[in-house]
VOVEXVO-950537 format. One record per residue: residue in one letter; chain; x, y, z of N, C-alpha, C in turn. Coordinates in steps of 0.1 Angstrom, whole numbers, plus 5000, padded with zeros to 4 digits. Layout:
BEGIN
<pati resn="a" chain="A" n_x="X" n_y="Y" n_z="Z" ca_x="X" ca_y="Y" ca_z="Z" c_x="X" c_y="Y" c_z="Z"/>
...
This chain:
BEGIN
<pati resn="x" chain="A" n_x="5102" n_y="5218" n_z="4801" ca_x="5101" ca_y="5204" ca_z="4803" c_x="5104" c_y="5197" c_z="4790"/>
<pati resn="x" chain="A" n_x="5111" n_y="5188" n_z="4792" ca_x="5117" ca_y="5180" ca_z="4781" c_x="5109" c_y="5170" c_z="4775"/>
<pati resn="x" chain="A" n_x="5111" n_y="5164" n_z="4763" ca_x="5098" ca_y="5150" ca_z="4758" c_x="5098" c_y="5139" c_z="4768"/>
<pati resn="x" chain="A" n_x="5109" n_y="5137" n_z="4776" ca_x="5106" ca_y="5125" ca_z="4784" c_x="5099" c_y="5127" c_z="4798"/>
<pati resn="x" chain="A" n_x="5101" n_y="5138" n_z="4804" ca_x="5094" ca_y="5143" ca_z="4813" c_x="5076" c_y="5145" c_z="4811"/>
<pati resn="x" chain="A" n_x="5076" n_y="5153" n_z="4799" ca_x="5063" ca_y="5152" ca_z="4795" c_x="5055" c_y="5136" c_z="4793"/>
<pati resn="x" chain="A" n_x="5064" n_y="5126" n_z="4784" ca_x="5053" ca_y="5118" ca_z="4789" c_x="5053" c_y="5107" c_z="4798"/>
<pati resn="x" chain="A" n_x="5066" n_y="5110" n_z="4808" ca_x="5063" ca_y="5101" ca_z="4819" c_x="5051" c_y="5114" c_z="4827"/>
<pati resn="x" chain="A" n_x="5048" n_y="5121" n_z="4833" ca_x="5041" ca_y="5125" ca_z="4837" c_x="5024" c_y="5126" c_z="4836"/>
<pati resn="x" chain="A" n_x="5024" n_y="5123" n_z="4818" ca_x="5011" ca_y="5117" ca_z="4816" c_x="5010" c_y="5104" c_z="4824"/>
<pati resn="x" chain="A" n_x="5019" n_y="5095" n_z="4822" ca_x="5018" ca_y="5083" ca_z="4828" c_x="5013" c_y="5079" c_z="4842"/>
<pati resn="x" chain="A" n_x="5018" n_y="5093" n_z="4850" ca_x="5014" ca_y="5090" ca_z="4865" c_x="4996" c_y="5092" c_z="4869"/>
<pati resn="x" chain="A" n_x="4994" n_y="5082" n_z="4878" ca_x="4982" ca_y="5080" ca_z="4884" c_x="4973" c_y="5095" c_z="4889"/>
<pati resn="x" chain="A" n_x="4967" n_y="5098" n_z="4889" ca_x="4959" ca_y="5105" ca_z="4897" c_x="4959" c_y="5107" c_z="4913"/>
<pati resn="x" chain="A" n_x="4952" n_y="5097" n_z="4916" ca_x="4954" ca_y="5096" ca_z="4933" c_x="4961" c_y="5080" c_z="4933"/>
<pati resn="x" chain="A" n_x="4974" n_y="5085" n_z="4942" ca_x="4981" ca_y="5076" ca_z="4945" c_x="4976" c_y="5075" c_z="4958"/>
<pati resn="x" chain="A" n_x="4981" n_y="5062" n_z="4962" ca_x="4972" ca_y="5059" ca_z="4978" c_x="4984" c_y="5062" c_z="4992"/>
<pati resn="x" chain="A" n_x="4980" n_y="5068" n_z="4999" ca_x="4992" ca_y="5072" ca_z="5009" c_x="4991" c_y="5065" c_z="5018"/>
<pati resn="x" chain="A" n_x="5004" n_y="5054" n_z="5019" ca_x="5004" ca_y="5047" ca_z="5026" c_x="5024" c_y="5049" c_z="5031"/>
<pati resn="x" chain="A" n_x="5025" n_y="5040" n_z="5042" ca_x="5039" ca_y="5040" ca_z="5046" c_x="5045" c_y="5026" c_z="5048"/>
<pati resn="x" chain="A" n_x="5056" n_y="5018" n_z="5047" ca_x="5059" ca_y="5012" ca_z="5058" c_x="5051" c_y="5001" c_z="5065"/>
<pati resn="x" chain="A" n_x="5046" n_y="4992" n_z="5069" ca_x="5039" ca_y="4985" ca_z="5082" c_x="5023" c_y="4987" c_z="5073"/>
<pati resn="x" chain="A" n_x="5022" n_y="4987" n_z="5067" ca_x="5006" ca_y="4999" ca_z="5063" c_x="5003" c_y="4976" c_z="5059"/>
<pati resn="x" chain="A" n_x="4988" n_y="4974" n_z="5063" ca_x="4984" ca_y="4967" ca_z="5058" c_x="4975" c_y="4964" c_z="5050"/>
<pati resn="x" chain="A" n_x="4982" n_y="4965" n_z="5035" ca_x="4970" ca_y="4970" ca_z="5021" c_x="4967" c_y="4958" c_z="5014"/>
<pati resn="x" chain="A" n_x="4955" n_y="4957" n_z="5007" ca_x="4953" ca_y="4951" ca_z="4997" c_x="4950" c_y="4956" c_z="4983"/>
<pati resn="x" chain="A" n_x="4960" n_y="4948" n_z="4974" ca_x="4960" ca_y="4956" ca_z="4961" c_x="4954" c_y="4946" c_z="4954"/>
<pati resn="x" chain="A" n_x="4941" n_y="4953" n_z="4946" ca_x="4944" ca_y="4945" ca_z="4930" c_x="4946" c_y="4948" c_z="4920"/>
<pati resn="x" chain="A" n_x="4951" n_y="4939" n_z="4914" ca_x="4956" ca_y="4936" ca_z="4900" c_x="4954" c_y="4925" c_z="4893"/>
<pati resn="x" chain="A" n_x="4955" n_y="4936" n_z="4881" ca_x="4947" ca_y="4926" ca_z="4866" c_x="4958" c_y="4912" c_z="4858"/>
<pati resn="x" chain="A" n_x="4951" n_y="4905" n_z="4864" ca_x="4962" ca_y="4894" ca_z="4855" c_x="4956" c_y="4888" c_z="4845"/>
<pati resn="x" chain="A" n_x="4964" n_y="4882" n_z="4831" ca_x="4961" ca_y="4882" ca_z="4824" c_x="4960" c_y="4867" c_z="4819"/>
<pati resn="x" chain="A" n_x="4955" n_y="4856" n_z="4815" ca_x="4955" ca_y="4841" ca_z="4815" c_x="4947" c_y="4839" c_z="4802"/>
<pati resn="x" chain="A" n_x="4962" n_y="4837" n_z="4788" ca_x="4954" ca_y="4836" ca_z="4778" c_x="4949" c_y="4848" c_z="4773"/>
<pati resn="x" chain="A" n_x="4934" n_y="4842" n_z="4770" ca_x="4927" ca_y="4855" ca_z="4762" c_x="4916" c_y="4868" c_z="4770"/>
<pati resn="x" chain="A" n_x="4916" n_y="4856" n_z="4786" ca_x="4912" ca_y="4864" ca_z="4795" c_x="4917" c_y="4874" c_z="4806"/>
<pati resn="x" chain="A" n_x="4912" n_y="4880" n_z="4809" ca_x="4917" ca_y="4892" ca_z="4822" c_x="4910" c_y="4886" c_z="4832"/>
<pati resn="x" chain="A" n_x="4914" n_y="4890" n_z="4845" ca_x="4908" ca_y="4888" ca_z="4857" c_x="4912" c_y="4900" c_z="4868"/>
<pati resn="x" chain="A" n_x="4910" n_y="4898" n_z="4880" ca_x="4916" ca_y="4909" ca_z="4888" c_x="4915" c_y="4899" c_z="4898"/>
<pati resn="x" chain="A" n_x="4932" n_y="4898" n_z="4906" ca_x="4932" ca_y="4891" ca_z="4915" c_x="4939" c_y="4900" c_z="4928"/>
<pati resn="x" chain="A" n_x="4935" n_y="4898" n_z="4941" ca_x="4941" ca_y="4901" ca_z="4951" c_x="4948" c_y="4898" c_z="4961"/>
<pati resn="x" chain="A" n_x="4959" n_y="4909" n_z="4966" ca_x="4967" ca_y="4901" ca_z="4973" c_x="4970" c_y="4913" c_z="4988"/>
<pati resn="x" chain="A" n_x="4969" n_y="4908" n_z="4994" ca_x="4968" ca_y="4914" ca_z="5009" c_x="4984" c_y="4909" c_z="5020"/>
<pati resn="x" chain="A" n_x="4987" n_y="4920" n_z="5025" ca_x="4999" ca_y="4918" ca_z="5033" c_x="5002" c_y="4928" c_z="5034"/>
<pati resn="x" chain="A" n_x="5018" n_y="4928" n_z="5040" ca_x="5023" ca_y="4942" ca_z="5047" c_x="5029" c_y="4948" c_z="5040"/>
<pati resn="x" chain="A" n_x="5029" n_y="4965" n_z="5037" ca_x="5041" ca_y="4969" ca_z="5033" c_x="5053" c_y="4971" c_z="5038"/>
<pati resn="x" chain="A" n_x="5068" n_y="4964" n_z="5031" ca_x="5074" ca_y="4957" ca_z="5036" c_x="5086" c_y="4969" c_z="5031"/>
<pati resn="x" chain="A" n_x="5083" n_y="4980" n_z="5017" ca_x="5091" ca_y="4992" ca_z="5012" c_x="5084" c_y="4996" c_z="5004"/>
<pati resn="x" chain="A" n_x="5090" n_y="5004" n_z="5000" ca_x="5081" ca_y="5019" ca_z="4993" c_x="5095" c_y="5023" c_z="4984"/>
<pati resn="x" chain="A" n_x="5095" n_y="5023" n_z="4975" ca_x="5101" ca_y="5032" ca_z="4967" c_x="5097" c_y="5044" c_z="4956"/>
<pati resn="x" chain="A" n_x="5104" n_y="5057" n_z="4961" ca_x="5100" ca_y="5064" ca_z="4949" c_x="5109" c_y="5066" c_z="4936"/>
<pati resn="x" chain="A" n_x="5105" n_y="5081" n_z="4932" ca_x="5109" ca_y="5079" ca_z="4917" c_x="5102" c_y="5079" c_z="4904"/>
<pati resn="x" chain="A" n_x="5092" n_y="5089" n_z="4910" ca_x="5083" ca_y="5091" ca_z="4898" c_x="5073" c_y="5078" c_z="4890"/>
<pati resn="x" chain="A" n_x="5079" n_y="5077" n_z="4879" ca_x="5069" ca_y="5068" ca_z="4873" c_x="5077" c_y="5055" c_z="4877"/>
<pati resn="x" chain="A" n_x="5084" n_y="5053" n_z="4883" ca_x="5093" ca_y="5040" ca_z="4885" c_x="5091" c_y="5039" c_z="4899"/>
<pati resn="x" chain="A" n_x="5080" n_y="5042" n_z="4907" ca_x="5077" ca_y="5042" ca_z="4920" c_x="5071" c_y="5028" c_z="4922"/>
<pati resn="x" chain="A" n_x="5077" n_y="5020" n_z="4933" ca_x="5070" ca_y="5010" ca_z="4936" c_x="5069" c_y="5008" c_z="4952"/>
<pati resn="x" chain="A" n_x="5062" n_y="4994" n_z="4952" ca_x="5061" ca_y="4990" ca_z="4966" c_x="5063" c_y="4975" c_z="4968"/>
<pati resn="x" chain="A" n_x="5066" n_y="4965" n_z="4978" ca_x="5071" ca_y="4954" ca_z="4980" c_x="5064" c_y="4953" c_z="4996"/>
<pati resn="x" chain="A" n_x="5051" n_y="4940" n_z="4991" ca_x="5040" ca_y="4939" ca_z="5000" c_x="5048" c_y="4919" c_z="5000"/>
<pati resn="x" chain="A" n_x="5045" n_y="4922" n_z="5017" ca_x="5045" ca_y="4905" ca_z="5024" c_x="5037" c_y="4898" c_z="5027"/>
<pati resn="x" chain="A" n_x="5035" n_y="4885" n_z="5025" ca_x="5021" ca_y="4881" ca_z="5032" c_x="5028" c_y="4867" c_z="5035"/>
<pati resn="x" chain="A" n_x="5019" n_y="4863" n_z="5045" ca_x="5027" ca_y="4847" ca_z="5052" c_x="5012" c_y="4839" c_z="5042"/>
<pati resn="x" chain="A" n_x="5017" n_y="4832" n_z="5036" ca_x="5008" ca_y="4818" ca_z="5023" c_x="5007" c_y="4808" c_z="5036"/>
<pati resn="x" chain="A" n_x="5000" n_y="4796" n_z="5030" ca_x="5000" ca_y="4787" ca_z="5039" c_x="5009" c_y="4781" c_z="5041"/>
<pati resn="x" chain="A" n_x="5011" n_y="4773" n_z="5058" ca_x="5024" ca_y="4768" ca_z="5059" c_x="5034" c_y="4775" c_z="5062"/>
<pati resn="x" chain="A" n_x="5030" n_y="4784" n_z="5066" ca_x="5043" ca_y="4796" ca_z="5073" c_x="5051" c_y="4800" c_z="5064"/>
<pati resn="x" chain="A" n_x="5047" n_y="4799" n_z="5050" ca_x="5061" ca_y="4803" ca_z="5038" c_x="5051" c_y="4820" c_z="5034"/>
<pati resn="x" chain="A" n_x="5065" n_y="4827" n_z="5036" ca_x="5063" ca_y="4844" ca_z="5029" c_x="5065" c_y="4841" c_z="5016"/>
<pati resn="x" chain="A" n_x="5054" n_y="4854" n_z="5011" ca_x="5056" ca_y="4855" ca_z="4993" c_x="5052" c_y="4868" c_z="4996"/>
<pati resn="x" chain="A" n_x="5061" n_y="4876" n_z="4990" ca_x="5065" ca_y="4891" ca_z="4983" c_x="5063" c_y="4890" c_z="4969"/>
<pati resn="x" chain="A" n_x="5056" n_y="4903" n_z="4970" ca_x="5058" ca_y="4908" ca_z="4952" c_x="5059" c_y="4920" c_z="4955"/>
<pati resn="x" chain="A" n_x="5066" n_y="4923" n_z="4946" ca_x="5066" ca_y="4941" ca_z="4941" c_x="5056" c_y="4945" c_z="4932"/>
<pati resn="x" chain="A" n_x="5050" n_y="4956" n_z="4927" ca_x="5044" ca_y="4963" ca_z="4926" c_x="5047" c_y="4976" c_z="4919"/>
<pati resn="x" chain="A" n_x="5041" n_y="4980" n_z="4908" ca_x="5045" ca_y="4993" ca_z="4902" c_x="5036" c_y="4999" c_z="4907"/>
<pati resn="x" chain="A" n_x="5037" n_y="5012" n_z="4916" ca_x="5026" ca_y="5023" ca_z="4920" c_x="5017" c_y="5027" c_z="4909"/>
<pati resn="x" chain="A" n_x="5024" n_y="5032" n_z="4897" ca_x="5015" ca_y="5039" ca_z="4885" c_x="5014" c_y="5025" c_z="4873"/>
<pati resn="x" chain="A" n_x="5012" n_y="5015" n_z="4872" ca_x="5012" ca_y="5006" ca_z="4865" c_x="4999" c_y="5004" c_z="4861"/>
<pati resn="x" chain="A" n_x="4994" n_y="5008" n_z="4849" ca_x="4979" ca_y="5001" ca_z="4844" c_x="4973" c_y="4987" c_z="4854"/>
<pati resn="x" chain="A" n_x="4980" n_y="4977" n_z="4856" ca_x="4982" ca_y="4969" ca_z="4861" c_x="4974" c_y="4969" c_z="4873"/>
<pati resn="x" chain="A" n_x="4980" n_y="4978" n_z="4881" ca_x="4975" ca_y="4977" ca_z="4895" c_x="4958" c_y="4991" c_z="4894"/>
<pati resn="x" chain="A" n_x="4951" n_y="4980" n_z="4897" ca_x="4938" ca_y="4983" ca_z="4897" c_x="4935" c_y="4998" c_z="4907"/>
<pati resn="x" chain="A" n_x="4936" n_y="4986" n_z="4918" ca_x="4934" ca_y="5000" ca_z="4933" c_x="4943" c_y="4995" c_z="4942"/>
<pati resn="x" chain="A" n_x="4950" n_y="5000" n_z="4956" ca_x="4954" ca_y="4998" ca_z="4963" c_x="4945" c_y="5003" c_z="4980"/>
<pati resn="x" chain="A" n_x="4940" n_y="4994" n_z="4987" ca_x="4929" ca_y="5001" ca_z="4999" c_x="4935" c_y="4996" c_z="5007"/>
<pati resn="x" chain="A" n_x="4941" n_y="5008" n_z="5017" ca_x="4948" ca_y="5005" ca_z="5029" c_x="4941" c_y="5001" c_z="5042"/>
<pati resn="x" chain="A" n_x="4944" n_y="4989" n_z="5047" ca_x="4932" ca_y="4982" ca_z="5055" c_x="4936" c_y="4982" c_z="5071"/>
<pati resn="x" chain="A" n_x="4948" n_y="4986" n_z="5069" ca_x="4951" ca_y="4991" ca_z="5088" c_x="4964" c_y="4999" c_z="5087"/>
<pati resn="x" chain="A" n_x="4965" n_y="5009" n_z="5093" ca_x="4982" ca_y="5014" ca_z="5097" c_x="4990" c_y="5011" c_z="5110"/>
<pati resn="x" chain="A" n_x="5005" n_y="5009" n_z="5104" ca_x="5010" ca_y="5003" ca_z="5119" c_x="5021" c_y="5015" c_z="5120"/>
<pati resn="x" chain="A" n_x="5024" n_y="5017" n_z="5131" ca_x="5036" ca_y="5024" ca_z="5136" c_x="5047" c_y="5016" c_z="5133"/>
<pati resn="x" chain="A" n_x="5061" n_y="5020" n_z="5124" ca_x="5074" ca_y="5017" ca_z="5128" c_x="5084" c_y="5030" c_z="5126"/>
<pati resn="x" chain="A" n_x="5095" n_y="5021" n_z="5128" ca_x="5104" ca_y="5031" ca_z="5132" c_x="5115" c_y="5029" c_z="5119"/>
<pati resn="x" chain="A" n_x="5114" n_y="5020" n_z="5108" ca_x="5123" ca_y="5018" ca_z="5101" c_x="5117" c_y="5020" c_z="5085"/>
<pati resn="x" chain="A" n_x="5124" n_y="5021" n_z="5075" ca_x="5117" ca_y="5026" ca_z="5066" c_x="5117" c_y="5014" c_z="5058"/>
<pati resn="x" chain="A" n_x="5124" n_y="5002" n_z="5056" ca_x="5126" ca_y="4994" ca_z="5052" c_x="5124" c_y="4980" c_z="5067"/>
<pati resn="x" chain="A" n_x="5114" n_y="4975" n_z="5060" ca_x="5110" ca_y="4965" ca_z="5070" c_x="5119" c_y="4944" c_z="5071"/>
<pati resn="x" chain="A" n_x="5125" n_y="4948" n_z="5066" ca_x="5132" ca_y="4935" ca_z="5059" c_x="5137" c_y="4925" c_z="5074"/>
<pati resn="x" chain="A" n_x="5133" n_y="4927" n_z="5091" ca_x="5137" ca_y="4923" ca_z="5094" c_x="5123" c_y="4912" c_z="5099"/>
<pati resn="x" chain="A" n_x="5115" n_y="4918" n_z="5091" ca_x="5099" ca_y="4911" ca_z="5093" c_x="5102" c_y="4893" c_z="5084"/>
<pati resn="x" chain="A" n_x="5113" n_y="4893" n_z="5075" ca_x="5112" ca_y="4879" ca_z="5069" c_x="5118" c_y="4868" c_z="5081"/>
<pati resn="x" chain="A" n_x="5123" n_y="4873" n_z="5093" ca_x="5132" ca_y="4862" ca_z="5099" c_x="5123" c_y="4858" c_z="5114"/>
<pati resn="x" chain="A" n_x="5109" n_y="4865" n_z="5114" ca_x="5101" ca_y="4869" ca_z="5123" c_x="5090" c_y="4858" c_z="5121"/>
<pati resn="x" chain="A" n_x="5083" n_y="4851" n_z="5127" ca_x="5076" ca_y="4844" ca_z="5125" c_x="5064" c_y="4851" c_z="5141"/>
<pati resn="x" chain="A" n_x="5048" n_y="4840" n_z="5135" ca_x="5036" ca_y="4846" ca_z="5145" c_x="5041" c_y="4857" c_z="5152"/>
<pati resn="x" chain="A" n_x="5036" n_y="4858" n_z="5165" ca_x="5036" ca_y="4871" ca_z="5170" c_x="5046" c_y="4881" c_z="5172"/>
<pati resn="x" chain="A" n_x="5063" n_y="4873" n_z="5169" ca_x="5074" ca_y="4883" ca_z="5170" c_x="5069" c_y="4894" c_z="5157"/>
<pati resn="x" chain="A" n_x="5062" n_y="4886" n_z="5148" ca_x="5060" ca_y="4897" ca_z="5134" c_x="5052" c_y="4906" c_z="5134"/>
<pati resn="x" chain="A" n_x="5042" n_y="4910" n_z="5146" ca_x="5031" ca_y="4915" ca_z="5145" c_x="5044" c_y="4931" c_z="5150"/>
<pati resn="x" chain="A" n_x="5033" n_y="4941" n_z="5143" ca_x="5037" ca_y="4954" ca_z="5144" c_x="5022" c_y="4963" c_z="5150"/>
<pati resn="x" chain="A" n_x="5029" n_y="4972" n_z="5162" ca_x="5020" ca_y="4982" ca_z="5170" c_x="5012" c_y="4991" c_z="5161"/>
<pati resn="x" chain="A" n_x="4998" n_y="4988" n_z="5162" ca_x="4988" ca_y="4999" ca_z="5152" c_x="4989" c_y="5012" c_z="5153"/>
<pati resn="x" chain="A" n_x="4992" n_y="5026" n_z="5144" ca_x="4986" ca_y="5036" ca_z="5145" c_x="4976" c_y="5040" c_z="5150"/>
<pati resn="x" chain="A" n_x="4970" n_y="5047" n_z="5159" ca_x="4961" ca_y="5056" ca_z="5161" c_x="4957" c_y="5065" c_z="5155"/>
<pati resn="x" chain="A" n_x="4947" n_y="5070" n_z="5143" ca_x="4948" ca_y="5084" ca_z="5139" c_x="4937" c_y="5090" c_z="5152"/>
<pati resn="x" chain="A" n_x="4943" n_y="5101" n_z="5150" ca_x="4937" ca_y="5112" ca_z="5159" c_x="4926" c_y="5117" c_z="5151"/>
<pati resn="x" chain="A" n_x="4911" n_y="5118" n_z="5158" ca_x="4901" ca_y="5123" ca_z="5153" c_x="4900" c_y="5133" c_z="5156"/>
<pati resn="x" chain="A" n_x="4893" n_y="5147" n_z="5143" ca_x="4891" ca_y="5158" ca_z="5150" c_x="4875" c_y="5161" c_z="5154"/>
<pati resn="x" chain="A" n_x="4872" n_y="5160" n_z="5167" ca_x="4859" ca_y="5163" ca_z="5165" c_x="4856" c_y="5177" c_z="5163"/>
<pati resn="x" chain="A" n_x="4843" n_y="5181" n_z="5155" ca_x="4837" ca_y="5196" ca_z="5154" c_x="4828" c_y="5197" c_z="5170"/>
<pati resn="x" chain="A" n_x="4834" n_y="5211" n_z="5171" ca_x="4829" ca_y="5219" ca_z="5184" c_x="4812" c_y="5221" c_z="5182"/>
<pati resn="x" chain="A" n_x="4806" n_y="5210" n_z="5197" ca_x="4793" ca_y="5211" ca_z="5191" c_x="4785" c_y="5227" c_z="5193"/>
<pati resn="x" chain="A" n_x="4775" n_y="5229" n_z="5183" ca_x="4773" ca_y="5240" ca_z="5181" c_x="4762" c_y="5242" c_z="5199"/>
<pati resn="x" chain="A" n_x="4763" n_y="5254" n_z="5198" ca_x="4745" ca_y="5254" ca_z="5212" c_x="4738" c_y="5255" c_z="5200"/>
<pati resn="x" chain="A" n_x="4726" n_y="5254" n_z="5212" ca_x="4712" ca_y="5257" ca_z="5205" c_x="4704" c_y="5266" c_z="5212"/>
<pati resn="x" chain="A" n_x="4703" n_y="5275" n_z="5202" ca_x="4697" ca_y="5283" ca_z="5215" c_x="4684" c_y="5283" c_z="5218"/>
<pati resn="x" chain="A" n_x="4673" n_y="5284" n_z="5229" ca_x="4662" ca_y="5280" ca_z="5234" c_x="4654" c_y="5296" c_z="5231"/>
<pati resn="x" chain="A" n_x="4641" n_y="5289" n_z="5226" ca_x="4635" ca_y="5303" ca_z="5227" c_x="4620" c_y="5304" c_z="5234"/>
């Protein structure tokens, strides 16, 4: 492994959050105002995903007041980004969601995921 490999790899996150697509997360992140820090949040859809190692990001939509969209992008491994907690998954079919900006109320809504639960086989008991 070469010097630049080695320390982008230091660089990467531990647990990255597995998310896809439609996924509706909220991330925060540390912003900085002056001499202070804060941690602010912003909730919406993921709208893409890019990978690419330490240059991995994501591009989250959310409708603001007044029916106007605001996107930001996102560095996956960025000091910056605090946590990301994935707060519903939706099923799609495209990996790049870009036709969600021309979509307004309900045409924009996307069909939820189901995860499949596994239940444990209940044990007997035996009677004595």
């Amino acid at each position: 492994m070469n010097l630049v490999q080695s320390i982008q790899s230091q660089q990467l996150k531990d647990k990255a959050p597995e998310m896809n697509p439609g996924d509706t997360v909220r991330v925060h992140s540390r912003i900085v105002e002056g001499d202070r820090e804060r941690v602010q949040v912003f909730q919406g859809t993921v709208i893409r995903l890019r990978g690419g190692s330490t240059n991995a990001n994501f591009t989250v939509r959310r409708v603001a007041s007044d029916g106007i969209g605001v996107e930001r992008t996102f560095l996956l491994h960025s000091p910056r980004v605090e946590k990301v907690e994935v707060i519903r998954r939706a099923h799609t079919r495209r990996a790049q969601l870009y036709y969600l900006r021309g979509r307004t109320g309900k045409a924009a809504r996307l069909k939820e995921r189901r995860e499949e639960q596994v239940q444990a086989p209940a044990t007997p008991v035996a009677k004595e």
